[in-house]
TORDO-628629 format. One record per residue: x, y, z of N, C-alpha, C in turn; residue in one letter. Coordinates in steps of 0.02 Angstrom, whole numbers, plus 32768, in hexadecimal, padded with zeros to 4 digits. Example, Ala and Ser with C-alpha at 12.3 -4.5 7.8 and 13.67 -1.06 7.14 Angstrom:
82947EE4818682677F1F818682947F5B8186a 82827F90816282AC7FCB816582858002818As 
***
This chain:
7D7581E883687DB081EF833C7DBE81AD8318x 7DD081B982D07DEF818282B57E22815482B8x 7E31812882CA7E7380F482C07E6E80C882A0x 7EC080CE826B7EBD808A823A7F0F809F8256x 7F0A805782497F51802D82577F7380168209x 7FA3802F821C7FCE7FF181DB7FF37FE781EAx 80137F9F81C3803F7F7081C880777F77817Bx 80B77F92818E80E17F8D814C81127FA38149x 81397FAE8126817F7FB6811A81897FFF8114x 81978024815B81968071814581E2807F8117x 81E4809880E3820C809F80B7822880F6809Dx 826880E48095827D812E8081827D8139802Ex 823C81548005824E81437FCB828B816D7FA4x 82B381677F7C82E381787F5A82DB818B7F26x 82C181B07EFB829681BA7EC482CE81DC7E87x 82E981B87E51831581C17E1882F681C77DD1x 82DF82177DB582C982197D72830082097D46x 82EE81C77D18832381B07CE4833081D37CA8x 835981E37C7D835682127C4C836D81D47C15x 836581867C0F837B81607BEC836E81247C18x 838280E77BFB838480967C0683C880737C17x 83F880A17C2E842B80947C418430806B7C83x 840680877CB7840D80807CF283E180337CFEx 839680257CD083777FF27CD083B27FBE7CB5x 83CD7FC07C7F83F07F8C7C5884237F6F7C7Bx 84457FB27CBB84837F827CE284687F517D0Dx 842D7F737D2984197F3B7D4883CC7F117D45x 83DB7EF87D0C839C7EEA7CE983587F037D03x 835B7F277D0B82FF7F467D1B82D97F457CF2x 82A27F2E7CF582697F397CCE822B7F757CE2x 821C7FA17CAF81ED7FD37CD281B27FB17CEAx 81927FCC7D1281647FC97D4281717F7D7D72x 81C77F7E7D7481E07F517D9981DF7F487DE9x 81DB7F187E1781D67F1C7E4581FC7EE47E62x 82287EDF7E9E82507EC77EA682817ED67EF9x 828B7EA07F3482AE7EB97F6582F77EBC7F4Ex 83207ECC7F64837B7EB77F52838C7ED47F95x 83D87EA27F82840F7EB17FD384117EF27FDEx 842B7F00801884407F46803884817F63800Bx 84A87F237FD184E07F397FBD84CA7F537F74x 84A77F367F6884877F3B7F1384587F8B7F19x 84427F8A7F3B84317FDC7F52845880297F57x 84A57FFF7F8984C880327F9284E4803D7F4Bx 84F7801C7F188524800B7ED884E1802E7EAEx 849280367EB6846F804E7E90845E80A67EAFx 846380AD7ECC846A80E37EF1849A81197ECEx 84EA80D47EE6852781197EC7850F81137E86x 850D80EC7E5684FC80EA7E1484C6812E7E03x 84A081457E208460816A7E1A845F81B57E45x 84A781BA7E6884AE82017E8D84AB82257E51x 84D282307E2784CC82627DF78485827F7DDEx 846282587DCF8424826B7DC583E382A27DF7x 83FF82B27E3D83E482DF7E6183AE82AC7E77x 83A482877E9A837882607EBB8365827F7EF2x 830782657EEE82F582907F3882BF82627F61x 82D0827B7F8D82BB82567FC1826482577FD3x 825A82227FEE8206821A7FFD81EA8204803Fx 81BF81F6806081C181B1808C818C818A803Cx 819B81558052818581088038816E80D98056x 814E80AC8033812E8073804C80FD80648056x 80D080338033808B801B8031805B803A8058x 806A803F80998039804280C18056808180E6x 8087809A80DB809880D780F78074811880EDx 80858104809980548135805A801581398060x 7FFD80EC80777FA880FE80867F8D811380B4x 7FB9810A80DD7FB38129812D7FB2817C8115x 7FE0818981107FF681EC810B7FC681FC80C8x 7FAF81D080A57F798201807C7F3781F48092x 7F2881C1809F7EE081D380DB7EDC81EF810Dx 7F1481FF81417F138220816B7EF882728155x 7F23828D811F7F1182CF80E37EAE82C080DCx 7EA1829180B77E5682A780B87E32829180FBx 7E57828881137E1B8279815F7E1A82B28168x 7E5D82D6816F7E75830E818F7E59831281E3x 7E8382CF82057E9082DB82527ED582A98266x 7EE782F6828E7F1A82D082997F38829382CBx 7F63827882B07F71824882E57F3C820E82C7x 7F1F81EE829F7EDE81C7829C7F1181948285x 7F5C819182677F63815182567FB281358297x 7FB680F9827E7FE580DB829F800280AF8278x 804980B9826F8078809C823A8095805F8271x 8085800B827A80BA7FE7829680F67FD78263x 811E7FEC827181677FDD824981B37FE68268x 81EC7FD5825082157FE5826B8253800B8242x 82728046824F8299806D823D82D3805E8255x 8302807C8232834680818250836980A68276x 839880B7827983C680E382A183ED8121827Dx 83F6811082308425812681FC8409816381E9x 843A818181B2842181D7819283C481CC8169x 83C381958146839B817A812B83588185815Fx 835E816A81A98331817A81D3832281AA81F9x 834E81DB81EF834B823681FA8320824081C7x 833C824A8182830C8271815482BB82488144x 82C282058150827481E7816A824082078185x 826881FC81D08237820F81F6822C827381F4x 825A828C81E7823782E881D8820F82CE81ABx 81F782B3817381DE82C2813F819582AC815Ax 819B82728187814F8249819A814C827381E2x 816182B18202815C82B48236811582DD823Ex 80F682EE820280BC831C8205807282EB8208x 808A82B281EE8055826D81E5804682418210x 806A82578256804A822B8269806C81D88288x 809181CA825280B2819D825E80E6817C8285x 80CD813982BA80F1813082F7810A80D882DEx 816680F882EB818A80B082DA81B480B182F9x 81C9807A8310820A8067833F824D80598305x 82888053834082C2805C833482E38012833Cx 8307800D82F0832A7FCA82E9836B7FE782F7x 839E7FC1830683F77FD082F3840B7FA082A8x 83C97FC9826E83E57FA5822B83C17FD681FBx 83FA7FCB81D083D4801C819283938011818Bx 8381804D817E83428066816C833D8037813Ax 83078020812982F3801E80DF82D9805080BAx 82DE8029806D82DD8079804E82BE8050800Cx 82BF80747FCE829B806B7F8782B580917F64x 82D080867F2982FD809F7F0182C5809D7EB8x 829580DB7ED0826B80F27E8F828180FD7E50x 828B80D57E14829880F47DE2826580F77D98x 8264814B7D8C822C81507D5E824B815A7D29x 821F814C7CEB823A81767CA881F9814D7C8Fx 81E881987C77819F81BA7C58816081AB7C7Ex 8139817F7C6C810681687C9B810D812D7CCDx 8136810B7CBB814780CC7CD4817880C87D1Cx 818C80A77D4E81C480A17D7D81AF80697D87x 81FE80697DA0821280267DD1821180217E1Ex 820C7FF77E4082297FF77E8282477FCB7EA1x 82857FD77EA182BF7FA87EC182D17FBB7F19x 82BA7F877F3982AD7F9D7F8C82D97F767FA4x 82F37F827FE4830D7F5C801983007F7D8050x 82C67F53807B82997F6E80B882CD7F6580F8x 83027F5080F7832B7F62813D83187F5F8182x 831D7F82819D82FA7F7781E982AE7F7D81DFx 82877F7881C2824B7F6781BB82447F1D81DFx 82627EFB819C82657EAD81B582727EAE81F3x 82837EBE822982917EAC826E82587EB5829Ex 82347ED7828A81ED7ECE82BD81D77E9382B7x 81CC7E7F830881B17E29832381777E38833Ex 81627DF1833B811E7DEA834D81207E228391x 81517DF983DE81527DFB8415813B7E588405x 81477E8683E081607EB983DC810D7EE583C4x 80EE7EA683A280A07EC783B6807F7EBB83E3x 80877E79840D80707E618448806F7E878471x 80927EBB847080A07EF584BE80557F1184BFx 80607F368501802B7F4F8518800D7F7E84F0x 803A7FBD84DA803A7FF584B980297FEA8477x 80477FB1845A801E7FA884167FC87F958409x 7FC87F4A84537F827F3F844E7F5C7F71845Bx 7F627F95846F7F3D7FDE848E7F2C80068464x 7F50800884327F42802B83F27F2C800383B6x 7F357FBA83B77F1F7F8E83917EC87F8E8396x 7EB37F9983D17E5F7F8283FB7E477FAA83E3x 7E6F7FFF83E37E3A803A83C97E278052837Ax 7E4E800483567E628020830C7E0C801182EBx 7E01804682BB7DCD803382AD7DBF80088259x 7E158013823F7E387FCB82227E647FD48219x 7E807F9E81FB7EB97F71820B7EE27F7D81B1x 7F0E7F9481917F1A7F9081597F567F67814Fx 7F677F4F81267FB97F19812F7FCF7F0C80EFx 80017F2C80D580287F21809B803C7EDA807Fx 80287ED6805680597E7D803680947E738032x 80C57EB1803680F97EB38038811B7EA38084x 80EA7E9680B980FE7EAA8105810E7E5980FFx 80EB7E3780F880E57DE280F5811E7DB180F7x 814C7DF080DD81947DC580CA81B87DD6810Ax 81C37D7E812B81EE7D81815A81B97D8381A4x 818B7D9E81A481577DB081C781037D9381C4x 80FA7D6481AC80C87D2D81A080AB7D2E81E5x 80CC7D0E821780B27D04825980887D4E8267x 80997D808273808D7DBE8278804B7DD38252x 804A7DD1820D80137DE281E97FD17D9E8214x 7FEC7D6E82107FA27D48823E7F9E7D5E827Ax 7FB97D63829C7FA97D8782CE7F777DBC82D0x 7F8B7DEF82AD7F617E0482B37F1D7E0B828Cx 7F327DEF82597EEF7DC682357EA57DBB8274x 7EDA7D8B829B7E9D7D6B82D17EA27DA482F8x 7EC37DBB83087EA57DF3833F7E747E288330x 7E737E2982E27E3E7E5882CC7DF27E2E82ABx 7E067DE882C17DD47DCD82B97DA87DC082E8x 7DDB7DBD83287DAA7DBF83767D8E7DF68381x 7DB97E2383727D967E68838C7D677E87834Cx 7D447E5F83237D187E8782F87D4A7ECF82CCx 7D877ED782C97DAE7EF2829B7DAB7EF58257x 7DAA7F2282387DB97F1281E07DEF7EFD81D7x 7E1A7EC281B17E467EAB81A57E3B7ED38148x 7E5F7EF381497E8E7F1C81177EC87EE880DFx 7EB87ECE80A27EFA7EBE808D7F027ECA8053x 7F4F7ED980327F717F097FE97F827EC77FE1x 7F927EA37F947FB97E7B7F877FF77E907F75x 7FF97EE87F6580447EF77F5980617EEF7F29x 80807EAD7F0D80B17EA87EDE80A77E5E7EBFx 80A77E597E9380AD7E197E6780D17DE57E8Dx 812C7E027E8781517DD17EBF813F7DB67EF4x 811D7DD37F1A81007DC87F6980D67D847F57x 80A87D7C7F2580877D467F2280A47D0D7EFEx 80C57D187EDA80F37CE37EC481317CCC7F01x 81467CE47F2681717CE37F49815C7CC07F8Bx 81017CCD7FA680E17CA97FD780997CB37FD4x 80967C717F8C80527C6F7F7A80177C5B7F9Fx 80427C347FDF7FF07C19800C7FEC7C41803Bx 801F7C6A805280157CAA80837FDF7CD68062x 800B7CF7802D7FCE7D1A80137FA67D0A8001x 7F8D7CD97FD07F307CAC7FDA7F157CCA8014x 7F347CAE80517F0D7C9D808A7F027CD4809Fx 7F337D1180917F117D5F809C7EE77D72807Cx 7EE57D61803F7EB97D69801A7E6A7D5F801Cx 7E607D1D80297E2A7D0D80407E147D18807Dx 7E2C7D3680BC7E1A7D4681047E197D818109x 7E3A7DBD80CE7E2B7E0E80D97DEA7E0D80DAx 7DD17E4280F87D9A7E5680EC7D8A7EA380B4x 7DC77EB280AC7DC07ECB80617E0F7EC68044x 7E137EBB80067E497EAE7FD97E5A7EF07FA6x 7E907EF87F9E7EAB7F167F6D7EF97EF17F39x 7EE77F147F107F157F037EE17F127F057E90x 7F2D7F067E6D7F3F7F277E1D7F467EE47E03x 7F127EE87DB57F0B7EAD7D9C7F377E7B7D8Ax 7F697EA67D997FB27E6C7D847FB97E487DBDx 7FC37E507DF57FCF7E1C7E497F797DFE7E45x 7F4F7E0F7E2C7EFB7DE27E417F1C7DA87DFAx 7F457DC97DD27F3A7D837D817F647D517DA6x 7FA27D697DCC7FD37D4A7DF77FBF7D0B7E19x 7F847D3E7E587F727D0C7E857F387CE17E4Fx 7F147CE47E3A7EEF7CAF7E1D7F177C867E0Ax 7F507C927DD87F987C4C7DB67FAF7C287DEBx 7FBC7C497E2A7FDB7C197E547FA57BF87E78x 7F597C077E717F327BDF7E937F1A7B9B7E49x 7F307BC27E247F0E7B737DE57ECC7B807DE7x 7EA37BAF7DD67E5A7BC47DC47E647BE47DA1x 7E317BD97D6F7E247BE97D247DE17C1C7D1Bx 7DEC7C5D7D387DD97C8A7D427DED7CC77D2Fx 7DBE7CEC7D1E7DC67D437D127DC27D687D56x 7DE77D9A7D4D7E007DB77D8B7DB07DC27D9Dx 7D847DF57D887D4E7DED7DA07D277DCF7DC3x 7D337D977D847D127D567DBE7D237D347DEDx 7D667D2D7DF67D907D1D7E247D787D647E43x 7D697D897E597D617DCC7E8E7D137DB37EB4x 7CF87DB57E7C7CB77D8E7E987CB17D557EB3x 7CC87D247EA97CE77CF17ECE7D037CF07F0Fx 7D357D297F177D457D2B7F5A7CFE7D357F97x 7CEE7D757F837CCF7D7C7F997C877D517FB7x 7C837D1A7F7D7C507CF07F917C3C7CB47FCCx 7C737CB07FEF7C827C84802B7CA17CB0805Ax 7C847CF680567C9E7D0980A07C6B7D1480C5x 7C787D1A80F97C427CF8813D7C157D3C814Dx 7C437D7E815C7C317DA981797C2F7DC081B8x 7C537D9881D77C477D9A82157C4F7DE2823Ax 7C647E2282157C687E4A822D7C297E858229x 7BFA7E5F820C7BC47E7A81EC7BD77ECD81D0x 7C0C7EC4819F7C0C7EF2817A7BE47F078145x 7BC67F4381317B937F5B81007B957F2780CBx 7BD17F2B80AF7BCF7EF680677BFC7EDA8058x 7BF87EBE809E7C237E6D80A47C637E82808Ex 7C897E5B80687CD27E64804C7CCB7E7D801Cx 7D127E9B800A7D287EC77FD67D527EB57FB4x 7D607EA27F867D9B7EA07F517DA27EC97F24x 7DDA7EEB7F2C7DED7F227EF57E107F347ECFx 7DFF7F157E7B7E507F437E5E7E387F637E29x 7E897F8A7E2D7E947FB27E017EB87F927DB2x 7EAB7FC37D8B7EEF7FAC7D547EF07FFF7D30x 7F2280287D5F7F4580637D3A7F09807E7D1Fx 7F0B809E7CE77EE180ED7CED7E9380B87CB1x 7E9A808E7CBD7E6380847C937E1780617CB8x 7E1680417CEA7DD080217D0C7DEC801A7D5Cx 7DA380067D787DBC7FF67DC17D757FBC7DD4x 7D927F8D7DFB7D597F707DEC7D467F617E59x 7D1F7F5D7E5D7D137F3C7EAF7CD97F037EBCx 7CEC7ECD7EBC7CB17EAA7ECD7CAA7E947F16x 7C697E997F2E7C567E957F747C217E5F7F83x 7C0B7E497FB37BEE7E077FCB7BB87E117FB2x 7B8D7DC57F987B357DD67F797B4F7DD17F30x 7B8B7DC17F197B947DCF7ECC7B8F7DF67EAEx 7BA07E2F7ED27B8D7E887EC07BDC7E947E93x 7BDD7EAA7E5D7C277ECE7E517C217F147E28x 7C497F4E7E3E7C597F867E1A7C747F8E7DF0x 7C727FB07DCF7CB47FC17D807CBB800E7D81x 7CDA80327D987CDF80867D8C7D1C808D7D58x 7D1080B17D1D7D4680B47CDE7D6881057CEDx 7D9980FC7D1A7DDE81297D337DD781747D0Ax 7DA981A77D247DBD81E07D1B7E0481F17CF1x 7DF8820C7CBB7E3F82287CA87E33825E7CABx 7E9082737CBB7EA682BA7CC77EDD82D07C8Bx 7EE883167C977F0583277C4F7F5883137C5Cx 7F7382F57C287FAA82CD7C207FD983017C43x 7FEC83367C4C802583667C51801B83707C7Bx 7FE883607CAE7FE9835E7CFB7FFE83317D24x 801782FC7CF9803782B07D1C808482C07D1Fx 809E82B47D6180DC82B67D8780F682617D8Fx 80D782357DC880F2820D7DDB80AE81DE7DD4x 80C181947DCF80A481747DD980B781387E27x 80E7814B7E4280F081427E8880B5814C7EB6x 8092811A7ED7808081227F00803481207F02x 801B81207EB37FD4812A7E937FA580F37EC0x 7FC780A97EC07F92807A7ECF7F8D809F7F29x 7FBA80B17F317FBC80C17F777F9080D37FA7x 7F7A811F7F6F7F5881547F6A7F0D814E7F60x 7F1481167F327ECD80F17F2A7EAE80DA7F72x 7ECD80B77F7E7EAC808B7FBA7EB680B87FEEx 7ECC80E07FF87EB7811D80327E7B81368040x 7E76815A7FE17E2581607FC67DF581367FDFx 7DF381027FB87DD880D17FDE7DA780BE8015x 7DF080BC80417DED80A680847DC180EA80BAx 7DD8812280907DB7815F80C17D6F816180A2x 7D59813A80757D1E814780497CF081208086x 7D0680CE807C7CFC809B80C57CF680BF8102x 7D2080CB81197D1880FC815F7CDD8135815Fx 7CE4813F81247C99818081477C628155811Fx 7C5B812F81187C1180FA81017BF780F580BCx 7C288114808D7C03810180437C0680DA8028x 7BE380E27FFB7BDD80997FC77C1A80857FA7x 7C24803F7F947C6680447F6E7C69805C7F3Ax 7C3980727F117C4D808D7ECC7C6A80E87EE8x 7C3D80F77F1E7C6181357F177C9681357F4Ex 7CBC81097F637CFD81017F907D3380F07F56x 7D1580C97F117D4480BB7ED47D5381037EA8x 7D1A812B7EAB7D2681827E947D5781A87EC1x 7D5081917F057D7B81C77F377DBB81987F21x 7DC0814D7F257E1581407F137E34816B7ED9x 7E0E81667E9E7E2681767E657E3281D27E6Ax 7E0C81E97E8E7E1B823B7E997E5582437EB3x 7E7782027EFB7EAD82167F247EF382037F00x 7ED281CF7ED37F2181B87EA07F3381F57E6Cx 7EEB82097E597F17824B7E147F28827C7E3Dx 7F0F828C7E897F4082D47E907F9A82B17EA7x 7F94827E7EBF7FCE82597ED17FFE82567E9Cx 7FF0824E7E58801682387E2C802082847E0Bx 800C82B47E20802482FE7E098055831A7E2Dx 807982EB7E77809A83107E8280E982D77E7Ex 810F82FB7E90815D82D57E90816082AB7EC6x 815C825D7EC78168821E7EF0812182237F0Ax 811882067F3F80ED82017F6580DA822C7F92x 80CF82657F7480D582B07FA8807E82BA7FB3x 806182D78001802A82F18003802B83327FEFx 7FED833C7FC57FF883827FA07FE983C27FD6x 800183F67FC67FF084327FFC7FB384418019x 7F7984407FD97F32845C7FD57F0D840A800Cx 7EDD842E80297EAF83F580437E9B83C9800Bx 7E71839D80407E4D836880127DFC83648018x 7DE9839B80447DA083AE803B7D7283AB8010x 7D91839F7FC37D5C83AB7F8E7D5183687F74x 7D72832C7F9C7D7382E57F9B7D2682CF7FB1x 7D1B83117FF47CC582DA80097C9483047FD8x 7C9883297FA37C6983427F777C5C830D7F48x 7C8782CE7F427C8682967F167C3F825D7F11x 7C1D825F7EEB7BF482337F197BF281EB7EDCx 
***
């Protein structure tokens, strides 16, 4: 049986279709904005946005990739969410929604966190405040019950968004999946995250043993490293000083995306991919919540059953367009069987 572990901010997403620029302009949002805020700036965006019929999701980096690979593995129980939830209404309607996935999180005495999705047309925002997330401690993976499930993981995935507040934690288990021959899994997530803790993330950066992330956080991290590089080459680059020690097929991975137009992966040996993003017919696009998510699920389940990366970059791009056909980050009804016909 399969086990992947993740590390991240299990989130309640909040999902608000805009019918105007009202709601961006009060509080300056920018589309395809991304952004944490207080627990108060939430509640004040919230009431601001009841009217609109908002609906509910689970959320979160690694939540999303968890519950949509779990769908194409199709077995259950294969993932493990470390995170921490709350106590509140917010963590009722959470956990029913993730209760079919799989997903095992402990209990803070502090709100849920949540994400306050807001779309209009192709574009959204996401304005988060992760709440009792932040309260998971190291001591709190150290237990028995976690290492136990940490030993059998057959990898390790970890949000960029988890980092905040939680640094100690992400090395941790960095090295623990370095002793134990583990795949170390890492998202860069969000632009902010690397501007906000540029040598944290570097240093994840360069010690994943496969990377993800959207060409805007790779242009990011190159500015804050001061190299005068194309994302490409900067991908190839990474890749060129890693050791291997896990004698993986093809060494490291670096992977991004940029939205519906290329995908690129370069892997150890100076090898790099370019797959140019399947398009689908425009009037079948719902949400763009959750797409990169969906990708790296693809991906990652492509990795797990042994293919090549060009055709693990076809299975991402298959798991993001059915993802983005439905409302938030929802797994669609129909299987995902026609995913291993991909080659």
């Amino acid at each position: 049986m399969v086990i992947i572990v993740g590390f991240g901010n299990p989130l309640l997403d909040i999902i608000v279709q805009l019918d105007d620029d009202t709601i961006l302009q009060k509080y300056n949002i920018r589309e395809d904005y991304e952004k944490e805020e207080t627990a108060n700036v939430i509640r004040l965006l919230l009431k601001d946005v009841s009217h609109l019929s908002p609906v509910f999701a689970p959320g979160g980096c690694a939540q999303n990739t968890l519950r949509i690979l779990q769908w194409i593995l199709n077995e259950p129980n294969s993932t493990v969410m470390m995170g921490a939830v709350g106590t509140d209404e917010h963590s009722a309607i959470l956990e029913k929604l993730v209760q079919e996935a799989g997903v095992h999180t402990q209990k803070e005495n502090h709100p849920t966190g949540c994400s306050v999705v807001l779309i209009k047309g192709v574009h959204r925002a996401l304005i988060a405040h992760i709440g009792a997330a932040q309260y998971l401690n190291i001591d709190d993976i150290r237990c028995n019950e976690k290492l136990d499930v940490l030993m059998k993981a057959n990898l390790v995935y970890v949000e960029g968004f988890f980092v905040s507040q939680r640094v100690a934690i992400v090395e941790y288990v960095e090295a623990f999946c370095n002793d134990k021959s583990i795949p170390f899994v890492f998202n860069l997530s969000g632009v902010y995250m690397i501007e906000n803790f540029p040598t944290e993330m570097w240093a994840f950066a360069q010690n994943a043993d496969v990377l993800f992330g959207n060409s805007r956080e790779y242009k990011t991290l190159i500015k804050n490293t001061n190299l005068s590089l194309s994302v490409d080459h900067f991908a190839i680059q990474l890749c060129q000083n890693y050791q291997n020690r896990k004698n993986l097929p093809y060494g490291k991975l670096v992977v991004i995306t940029n939205g519906d137009e290329c995908v690129i992966c370069a892997h150890s040996g100076g090898h790099i991919e370019v797959l140019h993003v399947p398009k689908i017919d425009k009037s079948k696009f719902k949400d763009s919540n959750g797409a990169g998510d969906a990708f790296a699920a693809g991906f990652l389940a492509g990795l797990l059953l042994k293919k090549e990366p060009l055709t693990s970059m076809k299975w991402g791009c298959w798991s993001a367009q059915q993802i983005i056909q439905q409302s938030g980050c929802t797994i669609p009804k129909y299987t995902a069987q026609f995913i291993t016909s991909i080659d």
